[in-house]
Structure formats: C-alpha cells, structure tokens
Gaussian input, Z-matrix of N, CA and C with variables (Angstrom, degrees):
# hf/3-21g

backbone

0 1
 N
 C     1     B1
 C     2     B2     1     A1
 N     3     B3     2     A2     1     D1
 C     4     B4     3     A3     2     D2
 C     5     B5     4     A4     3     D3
 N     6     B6     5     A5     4     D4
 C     7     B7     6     A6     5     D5
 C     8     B8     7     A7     6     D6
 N     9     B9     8     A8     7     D7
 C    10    B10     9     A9     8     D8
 C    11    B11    10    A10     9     D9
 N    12    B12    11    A11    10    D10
 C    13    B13    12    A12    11    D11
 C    14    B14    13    A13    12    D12
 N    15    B15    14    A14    13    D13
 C    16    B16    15    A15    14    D14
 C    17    B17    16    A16    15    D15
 N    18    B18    17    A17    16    D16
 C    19    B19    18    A18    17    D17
 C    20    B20    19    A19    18    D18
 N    21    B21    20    A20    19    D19
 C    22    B22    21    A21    20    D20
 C    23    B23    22    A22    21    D21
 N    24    B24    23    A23    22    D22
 C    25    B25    24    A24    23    D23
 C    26    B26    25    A25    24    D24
 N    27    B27    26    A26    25    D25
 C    28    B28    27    A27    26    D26
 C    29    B29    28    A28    27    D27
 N    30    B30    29    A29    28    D28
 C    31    B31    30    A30    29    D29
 C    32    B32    31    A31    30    D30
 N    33    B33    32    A32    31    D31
 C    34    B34    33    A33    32    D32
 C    35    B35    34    A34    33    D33
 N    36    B36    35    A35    34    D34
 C    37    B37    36    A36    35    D35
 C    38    B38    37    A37    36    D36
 N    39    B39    38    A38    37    D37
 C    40    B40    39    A39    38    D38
 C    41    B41    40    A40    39    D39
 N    42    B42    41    A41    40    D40
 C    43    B43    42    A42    41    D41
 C    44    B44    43    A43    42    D42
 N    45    B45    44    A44    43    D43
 C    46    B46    45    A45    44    D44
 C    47    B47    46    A46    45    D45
 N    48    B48    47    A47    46    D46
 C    49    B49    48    A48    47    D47
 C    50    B50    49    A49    48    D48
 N    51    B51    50    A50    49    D49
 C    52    B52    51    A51    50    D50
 C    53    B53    52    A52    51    D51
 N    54    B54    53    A53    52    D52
 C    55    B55    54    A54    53    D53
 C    56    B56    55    A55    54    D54
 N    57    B57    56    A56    55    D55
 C    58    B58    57    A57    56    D56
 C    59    B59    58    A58    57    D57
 N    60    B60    59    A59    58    D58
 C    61    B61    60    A60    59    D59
 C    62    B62    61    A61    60    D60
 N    63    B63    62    A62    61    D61
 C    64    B64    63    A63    62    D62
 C    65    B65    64    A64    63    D63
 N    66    B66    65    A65    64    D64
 C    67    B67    66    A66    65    D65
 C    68    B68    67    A67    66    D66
 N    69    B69    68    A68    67    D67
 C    70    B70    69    A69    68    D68
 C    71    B71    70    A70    69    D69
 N    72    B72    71    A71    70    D70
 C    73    B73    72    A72    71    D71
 C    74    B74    73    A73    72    D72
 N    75    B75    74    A74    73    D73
 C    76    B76    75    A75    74    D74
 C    77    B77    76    A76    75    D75
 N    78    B78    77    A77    76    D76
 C    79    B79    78    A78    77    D77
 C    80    B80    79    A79    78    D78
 N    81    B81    80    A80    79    D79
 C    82    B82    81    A81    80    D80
 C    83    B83    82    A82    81    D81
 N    84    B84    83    A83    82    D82
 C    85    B85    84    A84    83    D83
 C    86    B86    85    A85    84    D84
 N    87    B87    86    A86    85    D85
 C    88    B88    87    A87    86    D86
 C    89    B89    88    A88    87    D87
 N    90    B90    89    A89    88    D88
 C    91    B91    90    A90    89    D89
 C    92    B92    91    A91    90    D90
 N    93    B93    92    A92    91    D91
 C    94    B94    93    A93    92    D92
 C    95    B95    94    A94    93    D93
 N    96    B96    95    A95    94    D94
 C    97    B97    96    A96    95    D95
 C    98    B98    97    A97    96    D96
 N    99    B99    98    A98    97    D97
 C   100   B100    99    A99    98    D98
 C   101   B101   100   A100    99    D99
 N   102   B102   101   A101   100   D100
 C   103   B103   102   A102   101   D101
 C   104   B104   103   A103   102   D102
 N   105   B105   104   A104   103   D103
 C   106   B106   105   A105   104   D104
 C   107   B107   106   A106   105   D105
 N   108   B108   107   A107   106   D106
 C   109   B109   108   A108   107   D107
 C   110   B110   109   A109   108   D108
 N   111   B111   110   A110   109   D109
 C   112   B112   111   A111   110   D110
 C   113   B113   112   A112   111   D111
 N   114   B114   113   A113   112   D112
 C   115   B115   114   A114   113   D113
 C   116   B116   115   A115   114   D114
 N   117   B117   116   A116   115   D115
 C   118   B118   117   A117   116   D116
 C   119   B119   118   A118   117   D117
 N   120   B120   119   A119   118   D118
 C   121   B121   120   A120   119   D119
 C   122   B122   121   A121   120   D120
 N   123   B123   122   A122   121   D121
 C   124   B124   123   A123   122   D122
 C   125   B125   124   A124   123   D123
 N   126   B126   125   A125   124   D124
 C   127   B127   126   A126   125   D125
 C   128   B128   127   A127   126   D126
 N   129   B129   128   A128   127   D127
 C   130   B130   129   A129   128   D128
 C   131   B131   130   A130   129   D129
 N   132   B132   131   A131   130   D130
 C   133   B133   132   A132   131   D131
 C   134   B134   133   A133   132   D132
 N   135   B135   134   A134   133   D133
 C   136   B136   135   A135   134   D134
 C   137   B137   136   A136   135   D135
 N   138   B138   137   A137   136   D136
 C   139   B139   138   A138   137   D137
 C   140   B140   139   A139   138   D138
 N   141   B141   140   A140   139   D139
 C   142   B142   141   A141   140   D140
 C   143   B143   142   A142   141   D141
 N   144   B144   143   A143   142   D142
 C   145   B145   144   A144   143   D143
 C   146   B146   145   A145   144   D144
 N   147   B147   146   A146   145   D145
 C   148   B148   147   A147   146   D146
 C   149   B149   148   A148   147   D147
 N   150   B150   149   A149   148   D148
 C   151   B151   150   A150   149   D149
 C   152   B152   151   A151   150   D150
 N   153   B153   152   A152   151   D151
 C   154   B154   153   A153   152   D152
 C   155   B155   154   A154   153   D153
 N   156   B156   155   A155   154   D154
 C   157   B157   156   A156   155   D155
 C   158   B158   157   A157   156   D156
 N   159   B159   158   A158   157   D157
 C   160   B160   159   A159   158   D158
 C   161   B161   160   A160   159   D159
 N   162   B162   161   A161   160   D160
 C   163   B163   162   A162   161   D161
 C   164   B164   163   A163   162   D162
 N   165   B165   164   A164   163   D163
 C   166   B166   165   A165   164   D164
 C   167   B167   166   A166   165   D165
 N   168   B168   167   A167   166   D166
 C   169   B169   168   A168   167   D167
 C   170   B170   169   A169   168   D168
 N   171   B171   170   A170   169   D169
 C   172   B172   171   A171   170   D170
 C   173   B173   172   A172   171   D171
 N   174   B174   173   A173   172   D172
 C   175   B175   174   A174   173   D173
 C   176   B176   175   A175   174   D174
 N   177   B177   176   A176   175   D175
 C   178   B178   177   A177   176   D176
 C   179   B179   178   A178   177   D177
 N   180   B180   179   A179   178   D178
 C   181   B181   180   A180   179   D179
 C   182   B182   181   A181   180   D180
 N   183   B183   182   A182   181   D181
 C   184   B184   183   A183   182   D182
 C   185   B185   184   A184   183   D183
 N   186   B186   185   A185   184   D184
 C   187   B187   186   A186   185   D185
 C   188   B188   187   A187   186   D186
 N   189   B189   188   A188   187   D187
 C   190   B190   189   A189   188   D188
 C   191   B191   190   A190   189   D189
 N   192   B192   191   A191   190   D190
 C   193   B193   192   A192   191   D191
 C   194   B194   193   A193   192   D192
 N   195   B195   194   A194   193   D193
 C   196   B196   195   A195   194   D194
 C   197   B197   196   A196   195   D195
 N   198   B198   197   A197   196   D196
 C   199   B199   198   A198   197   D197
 C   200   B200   199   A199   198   D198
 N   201   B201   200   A200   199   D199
 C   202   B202   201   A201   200   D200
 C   203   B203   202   A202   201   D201
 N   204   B204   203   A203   202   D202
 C   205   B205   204   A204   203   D203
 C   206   B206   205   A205   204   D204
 N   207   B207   206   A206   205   D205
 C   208   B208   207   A207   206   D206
 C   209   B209   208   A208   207   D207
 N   210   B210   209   A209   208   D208
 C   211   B211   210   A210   209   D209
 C   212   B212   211   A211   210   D210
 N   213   B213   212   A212   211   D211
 C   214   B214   213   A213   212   D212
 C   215   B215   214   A214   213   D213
 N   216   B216   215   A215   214   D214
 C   217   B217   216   A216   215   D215
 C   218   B218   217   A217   216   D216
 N   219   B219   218   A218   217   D217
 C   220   B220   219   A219   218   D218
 C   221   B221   220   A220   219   D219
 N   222   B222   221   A221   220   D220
 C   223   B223   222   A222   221   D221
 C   224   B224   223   A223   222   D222
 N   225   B225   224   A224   223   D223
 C   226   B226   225   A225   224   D224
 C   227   B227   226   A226   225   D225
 N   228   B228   227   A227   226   D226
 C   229   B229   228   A228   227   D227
 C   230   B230   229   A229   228   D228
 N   231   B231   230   A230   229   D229
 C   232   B232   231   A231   230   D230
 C   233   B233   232   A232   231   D231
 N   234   B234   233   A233   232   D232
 C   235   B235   234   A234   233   D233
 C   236   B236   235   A235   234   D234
 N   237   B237   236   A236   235   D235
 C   238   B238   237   A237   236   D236
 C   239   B239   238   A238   237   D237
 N   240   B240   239   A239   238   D238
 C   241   B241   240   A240   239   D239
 C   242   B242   241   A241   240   D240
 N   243   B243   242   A242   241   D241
 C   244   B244   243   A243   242   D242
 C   245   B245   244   A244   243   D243
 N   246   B246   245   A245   244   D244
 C   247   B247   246   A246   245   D245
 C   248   B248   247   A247   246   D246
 N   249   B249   248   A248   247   D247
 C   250   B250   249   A249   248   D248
 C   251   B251   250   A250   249   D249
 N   252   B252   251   A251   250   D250
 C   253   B253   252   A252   251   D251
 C   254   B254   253   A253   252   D252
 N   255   B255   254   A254   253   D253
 C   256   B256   255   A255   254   D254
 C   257   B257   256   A256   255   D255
 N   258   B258   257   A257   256   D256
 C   259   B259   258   A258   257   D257
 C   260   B260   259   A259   258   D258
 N   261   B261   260   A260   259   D259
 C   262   B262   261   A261   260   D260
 C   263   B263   262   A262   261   D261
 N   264   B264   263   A263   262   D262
 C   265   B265   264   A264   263   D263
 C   266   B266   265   A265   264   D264

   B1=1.4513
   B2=1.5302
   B3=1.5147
   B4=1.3623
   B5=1.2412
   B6=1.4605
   B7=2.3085
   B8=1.0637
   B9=1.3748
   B10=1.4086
   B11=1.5642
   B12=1.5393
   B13=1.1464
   B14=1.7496
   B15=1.4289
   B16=1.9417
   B17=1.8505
   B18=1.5812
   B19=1.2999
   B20=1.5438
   B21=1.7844
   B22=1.0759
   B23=1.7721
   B24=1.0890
   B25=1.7106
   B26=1.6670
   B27=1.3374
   B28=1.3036
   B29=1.7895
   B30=1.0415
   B31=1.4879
   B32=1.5999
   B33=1.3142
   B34=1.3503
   B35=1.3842
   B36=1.5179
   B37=1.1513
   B38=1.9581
   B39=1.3559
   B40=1.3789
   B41=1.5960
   B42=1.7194
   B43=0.8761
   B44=1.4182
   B45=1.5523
   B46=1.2936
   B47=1.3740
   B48=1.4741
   B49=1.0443
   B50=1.6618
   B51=0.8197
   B52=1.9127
   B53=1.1261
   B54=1.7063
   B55=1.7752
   B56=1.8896
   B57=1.0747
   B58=1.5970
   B59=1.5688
   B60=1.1855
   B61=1.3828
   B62=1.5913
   B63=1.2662
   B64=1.5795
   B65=1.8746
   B66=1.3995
   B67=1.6310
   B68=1.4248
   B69=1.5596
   B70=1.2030
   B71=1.4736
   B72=0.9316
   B73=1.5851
   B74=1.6600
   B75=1.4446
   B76=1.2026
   B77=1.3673
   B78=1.7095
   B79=1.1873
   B80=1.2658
   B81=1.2341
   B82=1.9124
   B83=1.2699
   B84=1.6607
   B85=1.5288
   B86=1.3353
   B87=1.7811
   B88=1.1041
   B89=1.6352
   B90=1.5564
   B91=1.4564
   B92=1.0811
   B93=1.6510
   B94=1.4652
   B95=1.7655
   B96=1.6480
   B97=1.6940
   B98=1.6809
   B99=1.4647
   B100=1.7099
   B101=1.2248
   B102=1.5075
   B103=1.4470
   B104=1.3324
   B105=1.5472
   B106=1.5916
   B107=1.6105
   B108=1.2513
   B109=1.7872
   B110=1.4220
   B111=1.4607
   B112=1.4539
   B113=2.0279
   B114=1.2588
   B115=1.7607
   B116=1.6987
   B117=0.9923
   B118=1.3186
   B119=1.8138
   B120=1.2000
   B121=1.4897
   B122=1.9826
   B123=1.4876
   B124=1.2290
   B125=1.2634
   B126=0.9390
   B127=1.8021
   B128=1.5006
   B129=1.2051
   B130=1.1809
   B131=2.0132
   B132=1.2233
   B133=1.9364
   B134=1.6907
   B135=1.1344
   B136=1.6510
   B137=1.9159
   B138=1.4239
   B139=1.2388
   B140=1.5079
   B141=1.4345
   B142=1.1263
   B143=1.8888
   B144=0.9199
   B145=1.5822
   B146=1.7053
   B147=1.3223
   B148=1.8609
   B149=1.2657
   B150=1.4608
   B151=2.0403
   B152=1.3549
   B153=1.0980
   B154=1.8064
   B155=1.8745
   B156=1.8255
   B157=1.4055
   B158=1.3726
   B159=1.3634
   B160=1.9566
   B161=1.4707
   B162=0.7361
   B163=1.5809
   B164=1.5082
   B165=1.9220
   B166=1.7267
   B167=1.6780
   B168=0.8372
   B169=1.7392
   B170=2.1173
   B171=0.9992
   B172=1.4865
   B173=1.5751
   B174=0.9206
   B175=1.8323
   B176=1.2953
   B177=1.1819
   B178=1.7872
   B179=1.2506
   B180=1.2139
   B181=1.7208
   B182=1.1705
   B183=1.6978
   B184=1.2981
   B185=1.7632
   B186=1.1448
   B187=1.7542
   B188=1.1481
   B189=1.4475
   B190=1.0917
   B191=1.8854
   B192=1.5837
   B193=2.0379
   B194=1.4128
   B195=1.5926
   B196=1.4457
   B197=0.9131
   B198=1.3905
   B199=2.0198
   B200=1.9389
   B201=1.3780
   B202=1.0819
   B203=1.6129
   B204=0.9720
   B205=1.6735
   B206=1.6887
   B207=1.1705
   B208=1.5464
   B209=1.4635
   B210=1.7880
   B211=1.7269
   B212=1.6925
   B213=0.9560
   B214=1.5505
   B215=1.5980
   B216=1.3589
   B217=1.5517
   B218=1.5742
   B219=1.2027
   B220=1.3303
   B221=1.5660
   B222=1.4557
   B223=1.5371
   B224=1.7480
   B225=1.5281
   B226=1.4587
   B227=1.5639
   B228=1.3536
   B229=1.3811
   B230=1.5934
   B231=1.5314
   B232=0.8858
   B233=1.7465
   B234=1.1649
   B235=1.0520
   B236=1.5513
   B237=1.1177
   B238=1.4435
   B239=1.0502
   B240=1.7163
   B241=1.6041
   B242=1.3378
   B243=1.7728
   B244=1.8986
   B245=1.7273
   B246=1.5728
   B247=1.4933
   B248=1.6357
   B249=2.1565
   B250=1.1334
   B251=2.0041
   B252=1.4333
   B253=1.2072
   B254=1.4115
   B255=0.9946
   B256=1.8995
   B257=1.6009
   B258=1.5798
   B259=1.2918
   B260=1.6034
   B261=1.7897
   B262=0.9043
   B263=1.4248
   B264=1.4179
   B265=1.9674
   B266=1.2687
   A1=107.91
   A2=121.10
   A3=120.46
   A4=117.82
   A5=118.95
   A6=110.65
   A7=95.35
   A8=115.53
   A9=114.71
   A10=115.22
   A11=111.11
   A12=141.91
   A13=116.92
   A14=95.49
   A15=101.91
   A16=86.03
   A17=128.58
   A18=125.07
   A19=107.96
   A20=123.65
   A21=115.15
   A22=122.41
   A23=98.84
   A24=115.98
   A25=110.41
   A26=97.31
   A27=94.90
   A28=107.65
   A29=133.13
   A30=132.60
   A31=109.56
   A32=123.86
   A33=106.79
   A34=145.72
   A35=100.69
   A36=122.10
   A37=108.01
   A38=108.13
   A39=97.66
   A40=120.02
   A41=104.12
   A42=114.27
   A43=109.78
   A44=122.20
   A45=123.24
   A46=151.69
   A47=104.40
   A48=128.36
   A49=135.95
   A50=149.01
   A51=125.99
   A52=74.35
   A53=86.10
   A54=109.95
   A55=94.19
   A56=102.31
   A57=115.05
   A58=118.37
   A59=125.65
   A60=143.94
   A61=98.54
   A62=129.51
   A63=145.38
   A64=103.93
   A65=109.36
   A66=90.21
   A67=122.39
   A68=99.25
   A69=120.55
   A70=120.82
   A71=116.99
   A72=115.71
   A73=115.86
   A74=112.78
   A75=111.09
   A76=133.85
   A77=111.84
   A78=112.46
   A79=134.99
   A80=107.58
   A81=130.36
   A82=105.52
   A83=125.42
   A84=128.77
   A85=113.79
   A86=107.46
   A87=112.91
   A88=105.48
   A89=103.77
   A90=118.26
   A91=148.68
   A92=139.28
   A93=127.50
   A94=80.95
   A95=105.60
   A96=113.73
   A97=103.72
   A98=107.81
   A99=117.46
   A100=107.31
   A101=128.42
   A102=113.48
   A103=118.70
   A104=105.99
   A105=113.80
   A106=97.32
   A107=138.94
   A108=142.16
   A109=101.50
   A110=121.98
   A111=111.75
   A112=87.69
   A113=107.78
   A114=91.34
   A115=102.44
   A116=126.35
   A117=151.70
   A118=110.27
   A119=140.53
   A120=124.21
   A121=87.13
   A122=115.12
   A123=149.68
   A124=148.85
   A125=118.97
   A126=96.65
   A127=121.43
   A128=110.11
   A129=124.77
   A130=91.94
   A131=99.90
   A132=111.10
   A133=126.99
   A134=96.87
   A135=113.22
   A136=92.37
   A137=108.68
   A138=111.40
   A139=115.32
   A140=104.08
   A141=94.07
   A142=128.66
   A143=110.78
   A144=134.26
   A145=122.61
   A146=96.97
   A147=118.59
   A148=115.67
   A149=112.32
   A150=108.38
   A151=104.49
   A152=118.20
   A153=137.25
   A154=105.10
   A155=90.76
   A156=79.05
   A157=102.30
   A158=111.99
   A159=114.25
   A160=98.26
   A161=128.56
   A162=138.95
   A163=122.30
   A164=74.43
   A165=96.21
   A166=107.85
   A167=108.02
   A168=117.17
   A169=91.57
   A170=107.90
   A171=102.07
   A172=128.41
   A173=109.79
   A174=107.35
   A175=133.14
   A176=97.93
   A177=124.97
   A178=99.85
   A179=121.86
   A180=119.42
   A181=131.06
   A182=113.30
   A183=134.60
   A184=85.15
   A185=113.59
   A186=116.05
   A187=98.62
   A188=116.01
   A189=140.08
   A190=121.52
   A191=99.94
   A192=108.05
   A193=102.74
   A194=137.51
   A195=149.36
   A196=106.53
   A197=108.52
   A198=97.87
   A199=92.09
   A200=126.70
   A201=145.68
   A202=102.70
   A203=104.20
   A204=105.18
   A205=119.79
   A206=109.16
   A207=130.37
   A208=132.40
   A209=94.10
   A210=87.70
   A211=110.82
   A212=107.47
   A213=106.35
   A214=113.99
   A215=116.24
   A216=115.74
   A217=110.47
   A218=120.75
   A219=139.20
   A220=102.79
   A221=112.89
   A222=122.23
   A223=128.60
   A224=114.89
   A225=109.76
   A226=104.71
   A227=108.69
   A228=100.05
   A229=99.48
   A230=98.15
   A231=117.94
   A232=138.00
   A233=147.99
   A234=151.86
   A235=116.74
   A236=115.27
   A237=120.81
   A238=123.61
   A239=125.59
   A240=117.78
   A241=106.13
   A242=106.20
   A243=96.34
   A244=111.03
   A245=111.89
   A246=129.79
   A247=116.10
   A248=87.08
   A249=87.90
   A250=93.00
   A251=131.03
   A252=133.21
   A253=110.13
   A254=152.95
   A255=151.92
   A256=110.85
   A257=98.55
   A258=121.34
   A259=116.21
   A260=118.08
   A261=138.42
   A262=98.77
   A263=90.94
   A264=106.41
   A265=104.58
   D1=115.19
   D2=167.67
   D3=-50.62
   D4=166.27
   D5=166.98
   D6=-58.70
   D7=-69.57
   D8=-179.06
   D9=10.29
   D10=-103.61
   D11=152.61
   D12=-11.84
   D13=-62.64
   D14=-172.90
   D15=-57.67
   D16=-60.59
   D17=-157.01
   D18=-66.58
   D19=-17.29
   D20=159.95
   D21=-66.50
   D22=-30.97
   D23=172.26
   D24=-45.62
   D25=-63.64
   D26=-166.73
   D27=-91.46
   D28=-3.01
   D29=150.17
   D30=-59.26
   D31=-36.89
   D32=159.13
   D33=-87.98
   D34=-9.27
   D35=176.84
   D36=-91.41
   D37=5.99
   D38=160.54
   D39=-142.04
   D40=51.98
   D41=-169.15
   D42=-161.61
   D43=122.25
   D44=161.84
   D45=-67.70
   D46=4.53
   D47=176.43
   D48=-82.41
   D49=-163.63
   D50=158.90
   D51=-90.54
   D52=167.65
   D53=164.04
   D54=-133.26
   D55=140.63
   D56=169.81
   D57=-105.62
   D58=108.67
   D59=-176.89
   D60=-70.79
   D61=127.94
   D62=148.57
   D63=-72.80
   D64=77.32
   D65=155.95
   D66=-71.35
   D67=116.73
   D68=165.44
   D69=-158.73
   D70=-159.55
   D71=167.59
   D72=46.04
   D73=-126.14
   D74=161.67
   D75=-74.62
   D76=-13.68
   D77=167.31
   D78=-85.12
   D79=6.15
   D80=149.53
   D81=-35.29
   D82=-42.99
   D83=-161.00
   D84=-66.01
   D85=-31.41
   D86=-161.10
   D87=-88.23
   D88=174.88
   D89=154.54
   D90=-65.31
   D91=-153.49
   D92=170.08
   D93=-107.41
   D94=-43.17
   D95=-167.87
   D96=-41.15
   D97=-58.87
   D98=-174.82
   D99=-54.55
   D100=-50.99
   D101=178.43
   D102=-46.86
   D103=-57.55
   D104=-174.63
   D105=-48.86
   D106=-64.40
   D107=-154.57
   D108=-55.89
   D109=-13.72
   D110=-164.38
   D111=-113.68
   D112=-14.62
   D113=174.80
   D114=108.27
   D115=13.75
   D116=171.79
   D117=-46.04
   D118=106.90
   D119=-154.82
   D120=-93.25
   D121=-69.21
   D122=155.21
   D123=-36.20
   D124=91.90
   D125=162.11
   D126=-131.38
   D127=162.56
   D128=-147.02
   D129=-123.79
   D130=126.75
   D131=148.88
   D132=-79.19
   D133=-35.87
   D134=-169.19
   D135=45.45
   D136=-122.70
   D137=-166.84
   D138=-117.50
   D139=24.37
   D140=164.15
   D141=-101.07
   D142=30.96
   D143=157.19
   D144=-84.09
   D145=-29.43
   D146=170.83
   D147=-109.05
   D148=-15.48
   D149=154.13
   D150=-64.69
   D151=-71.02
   D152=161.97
   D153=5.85
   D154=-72.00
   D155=-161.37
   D156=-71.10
   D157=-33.46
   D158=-174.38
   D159=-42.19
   D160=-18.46
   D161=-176.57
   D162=-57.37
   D163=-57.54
   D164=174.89
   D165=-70.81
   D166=-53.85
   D167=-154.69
   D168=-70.33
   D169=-32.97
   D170=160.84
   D171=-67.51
   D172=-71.47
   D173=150.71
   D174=-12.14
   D175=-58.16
   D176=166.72
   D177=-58.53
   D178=-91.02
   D179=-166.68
   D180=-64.15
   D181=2.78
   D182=-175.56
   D183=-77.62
   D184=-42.44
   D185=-157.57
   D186=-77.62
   D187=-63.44
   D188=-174.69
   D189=-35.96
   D190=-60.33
   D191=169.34
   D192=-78.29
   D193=-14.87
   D194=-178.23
   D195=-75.67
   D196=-83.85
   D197=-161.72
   D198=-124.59
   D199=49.64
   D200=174.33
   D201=24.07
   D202=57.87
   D203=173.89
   D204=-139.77
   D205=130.05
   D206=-161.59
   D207=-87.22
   D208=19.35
   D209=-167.43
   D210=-89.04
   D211=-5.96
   D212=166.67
   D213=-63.49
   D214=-10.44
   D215=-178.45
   D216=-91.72
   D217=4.24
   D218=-156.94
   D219=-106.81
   D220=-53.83
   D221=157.21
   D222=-38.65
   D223=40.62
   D224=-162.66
   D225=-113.78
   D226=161.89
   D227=174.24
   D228=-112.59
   D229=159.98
   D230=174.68
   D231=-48.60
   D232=76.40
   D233=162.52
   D234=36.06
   D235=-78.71
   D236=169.68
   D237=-90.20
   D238=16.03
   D239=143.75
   D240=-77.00
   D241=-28.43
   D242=-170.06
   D243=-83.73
   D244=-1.85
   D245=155.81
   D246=-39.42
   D247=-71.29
   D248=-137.81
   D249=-77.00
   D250=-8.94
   D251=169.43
   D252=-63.24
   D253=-57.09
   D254=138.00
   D255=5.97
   D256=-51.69
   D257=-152.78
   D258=-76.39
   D259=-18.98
   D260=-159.39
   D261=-94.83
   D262=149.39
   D263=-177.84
   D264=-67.29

C-alpha cells in the first residue's frame, strides 16, 4: 500500500461522510476491490480516460508521420461492442 493510499485509508476511516477517490496518479495501481476494502463510497476518472486515449492516437501517428506505416489502425474495436458499453446502466 503506497502513503498515498494508507492516508486515503484513514481519511475515510475518520469520517462519516462518502469520500470520492480521484483515480489517477498512483491510484491507477489500485482496484475497484481495494477501494471498496478501505470504505471508498466513489470514484472518480476525471480525465484520465482521455489522457489514455491521447495516448493511443499519439502512438498511432507517431508510426504513422514516422515510418508511414498503419498497423496501429488495425487494433480497433468493433462498433457495437463500443455501443453496447455506452449503452449500459
């Protein structure tokens, strides 16, 4: 367990309130299970779901204007799996 983490522990553990977790940073490492074990009400993405893809789409075009080659465009998912995930309660 990072401090990080242990000092998120005990911010919820002395407090009756929810607490909302920012995954990010080091708390990328963790789970959904670990949040919940420590009393965790929340969590939060903020923007790191759209660093993520900037990630991708950099990678990609790194190859792509580099050594003009396209197989990173090949890596896609399918349309209506990325539907039916939207789609969910």
């Amino acid at each position: 367990m990072t401090k990080s983490f242990a000092g998120l522990s005990q911010i919820v553990a002395q407090t009756d309130k929810p607490v909302n977790a920012l995954v990010a940073g080091d708390y990328a490492s963790y789970d959904r299970a670990d949040f919940t074990k420590i009393g965790v009400a929340r969590l939060s993405l903020g923007s790191a779901l759209a660093r993520t893809m900037h990630r991708v789409i950099h990678d990609a075009a790194t190859v792509m204007f580099g050594a003009g080659e396209f197989s990173a465009l090949g890596d896609d998912i399918d349309g209506g799996i990325a539907d039916a995930l939207l789609a969910k309660d």
